[in-house]
C-alpha positions as CSV (number, residue, x, y, z in Angstrom):
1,X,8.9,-32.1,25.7
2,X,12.7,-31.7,26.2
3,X,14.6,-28.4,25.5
4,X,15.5,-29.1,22.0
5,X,11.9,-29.9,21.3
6,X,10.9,-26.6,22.4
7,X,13.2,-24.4,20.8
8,X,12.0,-25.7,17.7
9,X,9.0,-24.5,18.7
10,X,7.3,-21.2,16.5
11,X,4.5,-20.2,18.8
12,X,2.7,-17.5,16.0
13,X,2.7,-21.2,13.9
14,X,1.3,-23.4,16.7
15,X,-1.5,-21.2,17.5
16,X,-2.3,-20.4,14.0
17,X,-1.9,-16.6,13.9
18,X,0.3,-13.7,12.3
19,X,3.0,-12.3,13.7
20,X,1.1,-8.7,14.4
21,X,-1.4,-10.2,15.5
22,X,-3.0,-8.7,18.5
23,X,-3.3,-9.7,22.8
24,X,-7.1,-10.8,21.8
25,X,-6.4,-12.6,18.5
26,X,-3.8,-14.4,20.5
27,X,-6.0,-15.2,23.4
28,X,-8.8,-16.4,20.9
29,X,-6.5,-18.9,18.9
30,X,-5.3,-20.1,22.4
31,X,-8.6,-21.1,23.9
32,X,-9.9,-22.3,20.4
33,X,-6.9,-24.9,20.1
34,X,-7.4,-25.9,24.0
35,X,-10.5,-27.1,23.3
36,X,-9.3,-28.8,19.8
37,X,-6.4,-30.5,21.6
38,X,-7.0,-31.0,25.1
39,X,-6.3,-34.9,25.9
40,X,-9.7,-35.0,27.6
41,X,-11.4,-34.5,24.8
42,X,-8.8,-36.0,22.3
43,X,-6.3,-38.5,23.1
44,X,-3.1,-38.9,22.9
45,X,-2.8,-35.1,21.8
46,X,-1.2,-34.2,25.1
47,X,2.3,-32.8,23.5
48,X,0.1,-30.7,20.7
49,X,-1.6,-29.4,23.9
50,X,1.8,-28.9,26.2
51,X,2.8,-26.8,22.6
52,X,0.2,-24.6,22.5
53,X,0.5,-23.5,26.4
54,X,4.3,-22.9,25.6
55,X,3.2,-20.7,22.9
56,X,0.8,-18.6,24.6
57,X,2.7,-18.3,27.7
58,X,5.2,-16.6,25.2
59,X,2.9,-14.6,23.4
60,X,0.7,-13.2,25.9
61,X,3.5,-11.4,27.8
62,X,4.6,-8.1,25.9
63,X,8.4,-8.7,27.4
64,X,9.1,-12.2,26.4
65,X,7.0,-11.6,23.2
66,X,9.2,-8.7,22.1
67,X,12.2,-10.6,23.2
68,X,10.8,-13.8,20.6
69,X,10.3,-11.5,17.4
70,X,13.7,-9.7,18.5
71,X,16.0,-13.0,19.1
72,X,13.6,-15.9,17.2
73,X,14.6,-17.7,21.0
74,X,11.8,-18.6,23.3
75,X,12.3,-17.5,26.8
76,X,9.4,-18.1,29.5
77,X,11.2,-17.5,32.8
78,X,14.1,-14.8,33.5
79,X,15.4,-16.8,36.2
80,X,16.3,-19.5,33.9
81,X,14.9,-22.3,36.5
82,X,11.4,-23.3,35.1
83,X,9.3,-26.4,36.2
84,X,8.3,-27.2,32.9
85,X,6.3,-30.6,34.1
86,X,4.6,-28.5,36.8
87,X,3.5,-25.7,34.5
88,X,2.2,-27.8,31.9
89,X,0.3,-30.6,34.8
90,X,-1.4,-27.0,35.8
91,X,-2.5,-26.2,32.3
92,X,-4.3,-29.3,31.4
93,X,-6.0,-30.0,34.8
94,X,-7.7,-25.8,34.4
95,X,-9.3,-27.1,31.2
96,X,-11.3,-30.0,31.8
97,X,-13.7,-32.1,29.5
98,X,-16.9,-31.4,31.5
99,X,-15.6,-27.4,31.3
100,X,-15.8,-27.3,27.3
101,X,-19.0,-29.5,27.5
102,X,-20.6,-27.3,29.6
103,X,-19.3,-23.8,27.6
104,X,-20.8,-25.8,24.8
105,X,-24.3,-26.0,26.1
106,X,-23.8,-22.4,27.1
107,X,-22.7,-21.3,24.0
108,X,-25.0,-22.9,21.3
109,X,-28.5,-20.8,20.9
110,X,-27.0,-17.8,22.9
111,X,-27.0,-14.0,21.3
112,X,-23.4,-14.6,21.3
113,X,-23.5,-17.6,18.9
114,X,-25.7,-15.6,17.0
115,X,-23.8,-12.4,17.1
116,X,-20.2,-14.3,16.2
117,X,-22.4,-16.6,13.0
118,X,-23.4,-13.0,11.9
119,X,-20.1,-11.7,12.0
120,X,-17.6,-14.4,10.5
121,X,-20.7,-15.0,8.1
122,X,-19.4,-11.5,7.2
123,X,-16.0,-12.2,7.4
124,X,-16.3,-15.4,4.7
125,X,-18.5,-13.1,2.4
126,X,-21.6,-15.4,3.0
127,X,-19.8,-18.5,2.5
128,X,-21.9,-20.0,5.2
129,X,-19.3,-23.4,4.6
130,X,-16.6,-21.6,6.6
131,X,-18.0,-20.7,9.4
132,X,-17.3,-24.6,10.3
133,X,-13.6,-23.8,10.6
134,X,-14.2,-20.0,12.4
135,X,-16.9,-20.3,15.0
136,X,-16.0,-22.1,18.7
137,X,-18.3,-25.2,19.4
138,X,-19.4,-25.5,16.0
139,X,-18.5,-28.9,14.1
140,X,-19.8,-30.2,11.0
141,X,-22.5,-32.4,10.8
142,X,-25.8,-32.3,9.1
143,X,-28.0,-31.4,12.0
144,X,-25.7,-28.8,12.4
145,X,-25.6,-27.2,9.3
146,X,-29.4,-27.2,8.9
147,X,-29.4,-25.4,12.6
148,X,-27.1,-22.5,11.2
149,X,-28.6,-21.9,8.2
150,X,-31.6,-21.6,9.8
151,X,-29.9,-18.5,11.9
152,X,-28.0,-17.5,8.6
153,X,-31.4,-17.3,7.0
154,X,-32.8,-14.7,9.7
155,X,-29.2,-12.6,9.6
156,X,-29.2,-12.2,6.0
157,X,-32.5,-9.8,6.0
158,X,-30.1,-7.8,8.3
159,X,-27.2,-7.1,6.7
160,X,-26.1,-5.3,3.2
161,X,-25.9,-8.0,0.8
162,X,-23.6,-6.4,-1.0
163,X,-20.9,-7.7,2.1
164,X,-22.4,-11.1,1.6
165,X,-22.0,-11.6,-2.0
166,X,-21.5,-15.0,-1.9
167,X,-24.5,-16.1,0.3
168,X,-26.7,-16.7,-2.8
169,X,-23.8,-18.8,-4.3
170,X,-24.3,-21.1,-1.1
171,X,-28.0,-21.0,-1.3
172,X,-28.3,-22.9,-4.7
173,X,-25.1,-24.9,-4.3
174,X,-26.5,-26.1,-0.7
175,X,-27.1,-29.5,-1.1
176,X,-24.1,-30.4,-3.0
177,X,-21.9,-28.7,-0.6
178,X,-23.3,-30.3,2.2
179,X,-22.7,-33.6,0.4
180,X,-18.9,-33.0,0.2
181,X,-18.4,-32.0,4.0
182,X,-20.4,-35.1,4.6
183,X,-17.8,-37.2,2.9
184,X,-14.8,-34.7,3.9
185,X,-16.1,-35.4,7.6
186,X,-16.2,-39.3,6.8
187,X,-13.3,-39.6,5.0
188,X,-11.1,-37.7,7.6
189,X,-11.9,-39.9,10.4
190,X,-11.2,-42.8,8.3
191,X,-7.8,-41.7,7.4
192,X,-7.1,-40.9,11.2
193,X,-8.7,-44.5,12.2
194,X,-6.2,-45.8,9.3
195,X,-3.5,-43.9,10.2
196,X,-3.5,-44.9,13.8
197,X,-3.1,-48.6,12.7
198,X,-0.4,-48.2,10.2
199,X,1.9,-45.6,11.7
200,X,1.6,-47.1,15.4
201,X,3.6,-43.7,16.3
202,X,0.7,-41.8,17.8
203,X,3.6,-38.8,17.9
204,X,3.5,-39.3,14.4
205,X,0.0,-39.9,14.1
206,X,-0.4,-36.7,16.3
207,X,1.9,-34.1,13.9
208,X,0.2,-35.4,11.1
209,X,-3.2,-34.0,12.5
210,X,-1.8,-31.2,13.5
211,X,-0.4,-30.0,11.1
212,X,-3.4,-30.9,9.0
213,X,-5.3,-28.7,10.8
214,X,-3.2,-25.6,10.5
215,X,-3.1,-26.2,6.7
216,X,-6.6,-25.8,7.0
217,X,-6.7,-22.8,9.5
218,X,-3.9,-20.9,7.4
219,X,-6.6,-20.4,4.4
220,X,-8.5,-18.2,7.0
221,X,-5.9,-16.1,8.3
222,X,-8.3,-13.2,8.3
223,X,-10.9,-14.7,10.6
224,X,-10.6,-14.4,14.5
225,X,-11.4,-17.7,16.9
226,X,-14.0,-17.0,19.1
227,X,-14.2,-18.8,22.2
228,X,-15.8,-17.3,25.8
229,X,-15.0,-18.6,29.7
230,X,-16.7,-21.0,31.0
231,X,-17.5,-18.5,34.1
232,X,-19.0,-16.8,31.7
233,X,-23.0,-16.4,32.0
234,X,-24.4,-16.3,28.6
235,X,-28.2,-14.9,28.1
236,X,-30.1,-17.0,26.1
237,X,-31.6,-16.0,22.4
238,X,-35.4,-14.9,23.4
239,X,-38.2,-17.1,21.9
């Protein structure tokens, strides 16, 4: 990115968040969009990636972050003499494909899955279908969905159903719901498979994504990204 990419730059829009939103919220959107955009994982996203680093390294410190809502001008270095190619080369060799596989395998069946399903199943009301866009790791697929309503079905005897009111909604709607993410999933990577052969931009290609996915991400404001380190040991759910 040159400089008059970056001071276009909004970081509470690239990471998804409010603008009072707090140091975790911000660290959660962060570390949910570096495993969304990391050009390991997906390529050709390496500028929405170099974005999101700018934004966090803006957000995370109190004194540049007060200086951004103050001025609406991103500063990241007082000295005025930053080694932008550096910074970002450093930022996308700490997150690494094999890292977010193995958090993955960490993550999925652990009490801390469970724990952050029974809370954002909270948070959506018992719409178990957003949990899809709120919960790290967790990606739509059939399999899937049977896995976590399985859990969804145990948390429910546990919580006041008056918090869930739309669980039962979700129960006798299932299969048809499940039908439309089917052919939301399909039809989305159609359209980026299409796109990619008619635009020929991938930058293009790329912001469309993007921005794409915010659209999405803006309808649940309210709901916090969860994502742990991959130092992080993780018990497993007892059997």
């Amino acid at each position: 990115m040159d400089k008059a990419e970056i001071g276009k730059i909004d970081p509470y829009v690239v990471l998804g968040i409010r603008a009072d939103a707090d140091a975790r919220s911000v660290k959660k959107a962060y570390h949910k969009l570096c495993l969304q955009y990391h050009p390991d994982k997906n390529e050709g996203f390496r500028q929405e990636f170099d974005r999101v680093q700018l934004a966090y390294m803006v957000l995370s410190d109190e004194k540049k972050r007060k200086r951004y809502d103050k001025t609406g001008v991103l500063s990241v270095d007082d000295s005025g003499d930053f080694d932008w190619e550096a910074y970002f080369e450093g930022e996308f060799n700490e997150v690494t494909k094999e890292m977010i596989e193995k958090d993955r395998k960490e993550y999925q069946g652990s009490e801390e899955e469970r724990d952050d399903i029974r809370k954002e199943l909270i948070e959506a009301h018992g719409n178990m279908e957003r949990l899809f866009e709120s919960v790290i790791h967790l990606e739509f697929s059939k399999d899937e969905e049977d896995r976590v309503y399985k859990i969804c079905e145990e948390l429910v005897k546990e919580i006041d159903h008056h918090a869930i009111p739309q669980w039962e909604k979700y129960v006798k709607e299932r299969k048809k719901r499940v039908l439309k993410l089917e052919r939301r999933r399909k039809r989305e990577a159609r359209d980026a498979s299409e796109s990619a052969n008619d635009i020929g931009d991938m930058g293009q290609l790329q912001m469309m994504i993007a921005g794409n996915a915010r659209r999405r991400k803006s309808q649940f404001d309210d709901i916090l990204d969860k994502y742990s380190q991959p130092q992080k040991k993780v018990k497993k759910k007892k059997t």
